[in-house]
C-alpha positions in Angstrom: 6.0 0.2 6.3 2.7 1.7 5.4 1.4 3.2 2.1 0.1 6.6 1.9 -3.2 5.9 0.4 -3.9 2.8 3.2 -2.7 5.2 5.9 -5.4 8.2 4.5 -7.9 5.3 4.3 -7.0 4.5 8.0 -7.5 8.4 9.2 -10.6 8.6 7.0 -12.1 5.5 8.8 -11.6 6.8 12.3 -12.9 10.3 11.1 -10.1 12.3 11.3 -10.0 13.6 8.1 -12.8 14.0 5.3 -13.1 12.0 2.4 -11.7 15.4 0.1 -8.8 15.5 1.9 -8.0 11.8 1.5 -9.3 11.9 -2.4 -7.1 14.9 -2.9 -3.7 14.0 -1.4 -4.3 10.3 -2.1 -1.8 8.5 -4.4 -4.7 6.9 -6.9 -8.1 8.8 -5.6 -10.4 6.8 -7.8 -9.4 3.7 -5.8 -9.4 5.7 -2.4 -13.2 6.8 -3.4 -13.8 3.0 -4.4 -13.1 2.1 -1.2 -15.4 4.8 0.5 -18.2 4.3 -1.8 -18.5 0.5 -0.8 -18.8 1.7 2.7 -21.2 4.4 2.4 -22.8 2.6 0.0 -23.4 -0.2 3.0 -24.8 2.6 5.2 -26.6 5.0 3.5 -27.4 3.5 -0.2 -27.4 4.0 -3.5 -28.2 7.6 -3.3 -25.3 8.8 -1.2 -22.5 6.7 -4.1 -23.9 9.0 -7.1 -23.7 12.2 -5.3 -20.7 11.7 -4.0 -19.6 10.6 -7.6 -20.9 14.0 -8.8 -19.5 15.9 -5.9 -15.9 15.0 -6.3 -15.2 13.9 -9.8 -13.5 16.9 -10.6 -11.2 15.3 -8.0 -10.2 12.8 -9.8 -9.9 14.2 -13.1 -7.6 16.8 -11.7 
């Protein structure tokens, strides 16, 4: 057996789906975008965690 949010993680990691898809039908989102800030952050910086902060926090909220 397999949760939802670890099996949108999974697709998201292999670039199947984009990070809004798995933040919007994930399960608890501000864990999911957590999870994918830690690994952005590792490739592209501090720059890329706030503006992906801004660009989807409405997710989360909703």
């Amino acid at each position: 057996m397999q949760l939802l949010d670890d099996h949108l993680w999974e697709l998201y990691d292999k670039e199947l789906i984009g990070i809004e898809e798995m933040l919007d039908k994930a399960r608890y989102p501000a864990a999911a975008l957590e999870k994918a800030e830690k690994k952005l952050g590792q490739s592209l910086g501090q720059h890329a965690k706030k503006s992906i902060e801004e660009e989807y926090g409405p997710v989360l909220q909703g």
